[in-house]
N, C-alpha and C positions, 0 to 999 in steps of 0.2 A: 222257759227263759227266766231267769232270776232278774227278783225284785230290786228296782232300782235304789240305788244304794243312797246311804247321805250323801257324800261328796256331790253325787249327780245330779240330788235334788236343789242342791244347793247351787249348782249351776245353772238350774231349769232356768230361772230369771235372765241370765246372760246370754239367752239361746233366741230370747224375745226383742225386735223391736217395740219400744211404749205404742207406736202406732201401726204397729202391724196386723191389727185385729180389730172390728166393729164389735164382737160377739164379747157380750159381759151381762153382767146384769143390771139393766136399766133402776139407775137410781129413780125413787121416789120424787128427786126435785127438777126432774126432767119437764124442760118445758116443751109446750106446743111446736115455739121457734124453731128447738132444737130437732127437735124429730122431722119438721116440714125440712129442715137444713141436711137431715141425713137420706131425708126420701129426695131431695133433690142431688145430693151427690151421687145416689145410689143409680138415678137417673143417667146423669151427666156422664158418670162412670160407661153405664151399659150404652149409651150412643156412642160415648171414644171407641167403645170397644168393637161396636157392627161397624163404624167408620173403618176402622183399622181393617175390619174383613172383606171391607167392599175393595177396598182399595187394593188391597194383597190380592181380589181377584182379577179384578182391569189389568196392574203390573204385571200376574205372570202370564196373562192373555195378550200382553204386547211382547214379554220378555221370549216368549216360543217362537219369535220370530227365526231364530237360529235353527228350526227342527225344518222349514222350508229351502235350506242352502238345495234341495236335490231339484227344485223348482227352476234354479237360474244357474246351477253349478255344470250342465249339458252344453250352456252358453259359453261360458267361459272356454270350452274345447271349441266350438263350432264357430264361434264369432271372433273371439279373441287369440283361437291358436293355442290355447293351452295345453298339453301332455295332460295324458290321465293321472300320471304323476305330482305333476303339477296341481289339479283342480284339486286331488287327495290333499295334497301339504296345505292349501288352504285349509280344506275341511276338515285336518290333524290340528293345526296352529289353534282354528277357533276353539275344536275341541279342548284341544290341552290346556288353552287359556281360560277355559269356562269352567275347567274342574280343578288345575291344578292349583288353582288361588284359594278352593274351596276352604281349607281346615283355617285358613288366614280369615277368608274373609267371614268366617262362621265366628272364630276365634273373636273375633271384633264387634260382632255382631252382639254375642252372651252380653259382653260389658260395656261396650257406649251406646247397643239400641240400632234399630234398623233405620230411623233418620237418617242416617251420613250415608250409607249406602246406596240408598235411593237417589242423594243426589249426587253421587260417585257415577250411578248409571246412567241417567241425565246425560253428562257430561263424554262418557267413554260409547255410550251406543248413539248417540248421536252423531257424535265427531267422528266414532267409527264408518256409520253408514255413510255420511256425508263423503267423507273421503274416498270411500268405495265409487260413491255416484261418480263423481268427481278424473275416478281413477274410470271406471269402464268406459266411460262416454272419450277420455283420452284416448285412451286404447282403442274404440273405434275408428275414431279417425286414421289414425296412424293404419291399422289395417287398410283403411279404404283408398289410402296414400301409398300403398303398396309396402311400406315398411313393415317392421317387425314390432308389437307392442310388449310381449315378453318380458324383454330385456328392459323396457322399463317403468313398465306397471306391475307386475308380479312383487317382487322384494317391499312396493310400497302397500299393496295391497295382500299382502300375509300378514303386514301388519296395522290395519282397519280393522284385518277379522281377528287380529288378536284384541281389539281394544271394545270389538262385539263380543268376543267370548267373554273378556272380565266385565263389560257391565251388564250383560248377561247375566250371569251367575252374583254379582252384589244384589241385585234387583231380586233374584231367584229367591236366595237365600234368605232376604231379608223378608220379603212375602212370605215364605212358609213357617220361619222362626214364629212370626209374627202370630200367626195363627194355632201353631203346636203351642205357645205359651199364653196365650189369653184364652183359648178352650182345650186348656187341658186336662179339666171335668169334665165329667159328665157321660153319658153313655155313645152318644156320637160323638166323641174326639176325634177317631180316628177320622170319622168323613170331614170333620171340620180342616183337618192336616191337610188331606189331602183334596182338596175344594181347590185350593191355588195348582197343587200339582196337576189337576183334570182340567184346569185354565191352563195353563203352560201346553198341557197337550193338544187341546181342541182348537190353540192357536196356530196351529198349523192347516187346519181344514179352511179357518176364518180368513187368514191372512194369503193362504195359495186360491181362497177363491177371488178375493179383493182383486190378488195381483194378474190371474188367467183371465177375470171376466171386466176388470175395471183398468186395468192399467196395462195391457197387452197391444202387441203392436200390431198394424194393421196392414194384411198382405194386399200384392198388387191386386188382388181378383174381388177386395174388400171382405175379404175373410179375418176369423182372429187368429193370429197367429201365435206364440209365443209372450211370456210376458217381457214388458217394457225394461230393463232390469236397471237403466239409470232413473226412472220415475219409481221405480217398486223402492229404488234405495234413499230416493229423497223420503220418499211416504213413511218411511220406517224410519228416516232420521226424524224427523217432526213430531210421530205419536211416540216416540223414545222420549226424547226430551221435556214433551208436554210431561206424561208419566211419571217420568222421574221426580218431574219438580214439583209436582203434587204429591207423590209418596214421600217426601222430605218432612213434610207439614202432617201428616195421618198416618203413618203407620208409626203404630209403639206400642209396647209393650203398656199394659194397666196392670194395677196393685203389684208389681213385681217384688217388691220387698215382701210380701205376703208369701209368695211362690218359694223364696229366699226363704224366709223363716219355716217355712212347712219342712222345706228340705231338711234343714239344721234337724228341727224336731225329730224327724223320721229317722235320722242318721243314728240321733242321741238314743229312742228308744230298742237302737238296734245294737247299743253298746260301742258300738264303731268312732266314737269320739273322745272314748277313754284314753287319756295319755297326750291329748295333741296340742300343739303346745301354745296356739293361738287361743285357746281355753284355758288354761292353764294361767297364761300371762291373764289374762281379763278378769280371772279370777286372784290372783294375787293384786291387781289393779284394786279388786270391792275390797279386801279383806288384808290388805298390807298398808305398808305407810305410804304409798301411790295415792290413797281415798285420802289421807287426810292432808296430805299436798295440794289438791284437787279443793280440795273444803277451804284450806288458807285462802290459795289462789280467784276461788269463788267472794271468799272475804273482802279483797283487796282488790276487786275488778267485779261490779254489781251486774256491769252490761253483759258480764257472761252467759251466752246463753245455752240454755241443756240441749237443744235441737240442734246444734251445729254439733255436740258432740254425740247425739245422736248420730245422726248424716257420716260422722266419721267411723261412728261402730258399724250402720250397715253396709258401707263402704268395704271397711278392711272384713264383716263377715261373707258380703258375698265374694270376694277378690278369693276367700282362704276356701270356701265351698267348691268354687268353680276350679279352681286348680286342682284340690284335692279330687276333685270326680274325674275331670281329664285324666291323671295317674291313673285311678280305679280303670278307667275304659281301656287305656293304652295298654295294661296291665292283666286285661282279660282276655285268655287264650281263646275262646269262645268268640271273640269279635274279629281277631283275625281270621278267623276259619271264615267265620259269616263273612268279613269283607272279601277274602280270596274268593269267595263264590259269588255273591253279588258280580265281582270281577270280572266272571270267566262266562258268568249267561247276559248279564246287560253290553259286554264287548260287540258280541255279535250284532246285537240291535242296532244300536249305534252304528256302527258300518255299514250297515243296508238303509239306514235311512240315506247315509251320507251318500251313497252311492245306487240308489236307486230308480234314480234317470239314467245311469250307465248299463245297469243290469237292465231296464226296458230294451235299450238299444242292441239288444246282444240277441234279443229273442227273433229278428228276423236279419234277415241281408238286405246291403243297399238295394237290393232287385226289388224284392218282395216287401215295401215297409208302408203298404195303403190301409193293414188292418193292425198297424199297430196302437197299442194303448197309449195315451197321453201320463207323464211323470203327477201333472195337476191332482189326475184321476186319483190315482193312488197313495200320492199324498194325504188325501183330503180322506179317501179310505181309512188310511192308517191313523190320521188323528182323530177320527172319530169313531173305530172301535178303539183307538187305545183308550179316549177320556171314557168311554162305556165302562170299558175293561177297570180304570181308575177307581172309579166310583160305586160296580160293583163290588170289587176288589177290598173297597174299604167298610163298604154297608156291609158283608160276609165276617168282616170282621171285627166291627161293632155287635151285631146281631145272634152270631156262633162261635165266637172266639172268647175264652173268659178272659176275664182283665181282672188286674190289681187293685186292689182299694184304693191306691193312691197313684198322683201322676210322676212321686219322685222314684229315685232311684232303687231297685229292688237290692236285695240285700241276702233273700234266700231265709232269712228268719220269719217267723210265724206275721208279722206285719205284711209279708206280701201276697198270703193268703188271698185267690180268687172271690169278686163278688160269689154271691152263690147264684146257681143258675138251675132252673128249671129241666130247659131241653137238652138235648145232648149235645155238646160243644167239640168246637173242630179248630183244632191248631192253626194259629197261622203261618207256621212253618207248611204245616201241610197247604195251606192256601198259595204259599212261596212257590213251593215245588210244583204243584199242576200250574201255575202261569210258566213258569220254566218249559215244560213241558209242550206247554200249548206253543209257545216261541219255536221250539226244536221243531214244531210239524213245519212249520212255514218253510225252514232253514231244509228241512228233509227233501220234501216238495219239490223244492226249487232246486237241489242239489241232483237230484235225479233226472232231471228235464223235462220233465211234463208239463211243463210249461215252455218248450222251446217249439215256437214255430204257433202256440195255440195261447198268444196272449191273452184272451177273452178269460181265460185261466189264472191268472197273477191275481185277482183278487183271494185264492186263496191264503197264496202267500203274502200279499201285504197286512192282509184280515191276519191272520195267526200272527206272524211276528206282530203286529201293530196292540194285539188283544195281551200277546204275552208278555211282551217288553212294559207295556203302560202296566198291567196290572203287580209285575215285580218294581218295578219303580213305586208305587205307591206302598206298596206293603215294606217295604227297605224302610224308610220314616216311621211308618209308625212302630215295627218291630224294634227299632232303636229306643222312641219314647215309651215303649212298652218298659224295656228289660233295662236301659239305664238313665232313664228320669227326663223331665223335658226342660229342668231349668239351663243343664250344658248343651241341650239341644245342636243349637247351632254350629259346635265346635264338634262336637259328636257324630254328627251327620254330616259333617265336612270330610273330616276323614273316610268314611266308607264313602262317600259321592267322589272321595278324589280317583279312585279304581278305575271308574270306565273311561277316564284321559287314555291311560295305558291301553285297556283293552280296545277302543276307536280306532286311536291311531296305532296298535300291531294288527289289526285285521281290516283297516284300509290299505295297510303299507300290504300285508297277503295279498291281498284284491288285486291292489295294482297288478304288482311283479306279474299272478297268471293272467290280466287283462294284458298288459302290455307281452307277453311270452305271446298270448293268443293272437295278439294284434300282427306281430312280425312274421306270423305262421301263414298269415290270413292270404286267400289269391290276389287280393290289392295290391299287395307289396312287390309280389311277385311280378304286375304288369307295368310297374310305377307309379300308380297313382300316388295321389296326395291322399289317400284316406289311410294310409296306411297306421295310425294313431288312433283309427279304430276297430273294434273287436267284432264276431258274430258268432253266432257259434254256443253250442254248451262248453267248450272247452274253454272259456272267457270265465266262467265263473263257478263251475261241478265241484271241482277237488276243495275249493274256498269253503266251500257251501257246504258241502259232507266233514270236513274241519272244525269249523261254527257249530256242527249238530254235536260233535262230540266235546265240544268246549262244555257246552250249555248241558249236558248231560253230567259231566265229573263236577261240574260248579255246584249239581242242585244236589249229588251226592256229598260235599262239602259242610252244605249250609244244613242237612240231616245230622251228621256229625256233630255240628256246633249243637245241634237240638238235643241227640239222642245217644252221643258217642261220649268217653271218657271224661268224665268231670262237665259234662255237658249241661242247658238249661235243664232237661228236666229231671237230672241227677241233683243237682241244688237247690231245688224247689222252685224256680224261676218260672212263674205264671204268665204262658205266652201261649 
């Protein structure tokens, strides 16, 4: 790499905030005061900063409330009359509202801070579940009054869960931002990343046992039956908004002008900001007659002060970094490949949660249904290999995976050079692909029927999808802060997390179509009953299922390509 030039050096000062660094060398007239004043900001500093982490894990451990819809969404067909159709477009709407906001609310996130978000959530998952409570406890009546509640709770209630999917996902995003940019040194990053996301998941085990063993209704013979689902939905509007309105006041970002400034430097040593014009102008600013306008102007107004025009350089430096990195990303054919695959293996997961009280019900006939498994059960399975699966996930990749010298954006120049490592090291691509994998056995499994008739059995398939879906969710974050920096973080990760909206809702909307095909085939329909709205049978969910294994298979061959394929990471030198 050639030595940097005058011009460049000469900009090196314009690249620094005056306060963007502790690290100098301590003058000789340094008092006592002042060093007890730096040990105690140094202090103050590292408490905001565990604050900010505790808190990013409470929120995304209340915010996983959404990964339980397959807990009460059995209900809404059984109690309320809803189509499986139906219970889907719910479970599509919250999807699509929880991801498709995502590059928005990431986008907002990089430049005013995750504060407003948390109180965005507050507001929308409260009012959300409220309204749901609100709405189910309607609708029962009205069934018990012989009427039809359909027609008028459904249209009001797709849109509750739309208003849980977005504070959903503000809450989300702004807990994990939070913590990919305040620990984004150091050798555990990635477990630190991903600490919120293995809270988001384990919230599904926490919150379906609250709602099966505390808040369930209670049958004529004083057995449990069922959970409560208008108490399950107040309880979740209460610890939403309590939540929220605490993560308003504790989570933020610390030193982020520092994170700013690393970036700038990183970029500059990489030659990458030769020519731009927001440099350029700042430098004809020092070195034109702009400086000595500036000097009058200073003459003729005493109260002027340098920190405000400070404040307004790091201002317009981080506004011109952060957009310039979003182009960089959008920009890289490598990240669409990686995102179309993420796409096409997290789709499938997604849809089996959402629909995994239905796939229980498939597995016997109304005749035979005394050894069937509870939806609770398997829930609570799958959130708790998945937070396993998370957390291993991210320790494999702290521990054997190399990483970058630094947390910004890789560039492929000699700067992105891996720490050095001792033992032999194992891609996280390669880590991507066997959770892929391990996802496809479940979807295999289950596709074939060996679990039809021999419930006792679905623990394999919720264990595999639950292990493979959490451990590719976690490794998605960090392979983005890996390969393009964590100060666009937010905005970056938005875009790739917007994918599994599409893939949710195209393979609920599959599900349905052969659940509802199944349902009309079924002998029910045939004698008239009223059941006829529901499925049994492997032909309710085979062909879906053998569909999903081949999704999650061309997805992981995908995201190999982004690694290994034409102009690929490890054709540029991208240390992942």
């Amino acid at each position: 790499m050639a030595a940097p030039s005058a011009s460049d050096q000469s900009l090196a000062p314009l690249l620094r905030s005056p306060s963007s660094s502790t690290l100098g060398s301590p003058s000789s007239q340094t008092s006592i005061s002042d060093v007890a004043s730096n040990l105690k900001l140094r202090h103050k500093t590292r408490a905001l900063r565990i604050l900010a982490f505790v808190v990013s894990i409470i929120a995304s451990l209340c915010a996983g409330s959404v990964t339980v819809f397959s807990l009460y969404g059995h209900l809404f067909q059984s109690q309320l009359h809803y189509t499986q159709f139906q219970i889907n477009g719910i479970a599509s709407a919250m999807s699509i509202s929880m991801y498709i906001p995502v590059p928005v609310i990431g986008y907002v996130c990089d430049r005013v801070g995750p504060s407003p978000l948390s109180l965005l959530s507050a507001i929308l998952l409260g009012g959300g579940y409220g309204l749901a409570a609100g709405l189910y406890k309607k609708g029962l009546g009205e069934v018990g009054d012989g009427g039809h509640s359909v027609k008028t709770t459904f249209p009001a209630m797709v849109f509750a869960f739309v208003a849980i999917g977005v504070g959903t996902s503000a809450i989300y995003v702004g807990a994990i931002t939070t913590c990919a940019k305040n620990f984004g040194k150091g050798k555990y990053r990635g477990l630190m990343l991903v600490a919120p996301i293995a809270a988001f998941g384990l919230s599904g085990m926490v919150i379906s046992q609250v709602g099966s063993r505390l808040l369930y209704e209670t049958q004529p013979d004083g057995g449990r039956g069922d959970v409560n689902v208008f108490h399950f939905f107040l309880f979740l509007c209460i610890i939403s908004t309590a939540l929220g309105l605490i993560g308003t006041f504790s989570l933020r970002i610390i030193d982020e002008q520092d994170l700013i400034d690393g970036a700038v430097e990183e970029l500059e040593r990489s030659g990458l900001l030769e020519g731009s014009e927001i440099f350029r102008r700042r430098a004809e600013r020092d070195y034109g007659t702009i400086d000595a306008i500036d000097d009058d102007a200073r003459a003729t107004d005493p109260a002027r002060d340098d920190e405000e025009e400070d404040d307004d350089n790091a201002r317009l430096k981080k506004a011109w970094l952060l957009n310039a990195e979003t182009r960089s990303f959008l920009s890289d054919h490598t990240m669409w490949w990686f995102a179309i695959g993420f796409w096409l293996i997290i789709g499938p997961g997604e849809a089996f949660i959402n629909n995994l009280g239905t796939v229980i019900g498939t597995l016997y006939s109304s005749n035979t249904r005394t050894n069937e498994t509870s939806a609770a059960t398997h829930v609570s399975i799958m959130a708790t290999v998945s937070t396993v699966a998370r957390l291993i996930a991210a320790s494999l990749s702290d521990l054997l995976s190399p990483s970058p010298h630094s947390q910004h954006v890789q560039t492929g120049f000699p700067t992105s050079l891996p720490q050095l490592r001792q033992r032999l090291s194992v891609s996280r691509v390669v880590l991507f692909i066997a959770a892929a994998i391990t996802l496809s056995i479940g979807t295999v499994v289950l596709a074939s029927g060996a679990v039809q008739d021999h419930a006792e059995r679905f623990w394999i398939v919720s264990g595999s999808i639950g292990a493979g879906y959490g451990a590719v969710f976690s490794l998605m974050p960090i392979i983005v802060t890996m390969i393009w920096g964590v100060e666009n973080f937010g905005t970056n990760f938005g875009i790739i997390a917007l994918t599994p909206a599409v893939g949710s809702t195209m393979w609920g909307l599959i599900y349905s179509a052969v659940y509802q095909a199944g349902a009309r085939d079924s002998p029910s329909l045939a004698e008239g009953s009223d059941d006829d709205i529901f499925c049994y049978g492997q032909k309710c969910y085979s062909s879906t299922f053998w569909a999903m294994t081949a999704s999650v298979w061309v997805g992981a061959i995908m995201v190999l390509w982004a690694w290994k394929g034409r102009d690929g990471w490890s054709k540029r030198g991208i240390v992942i």
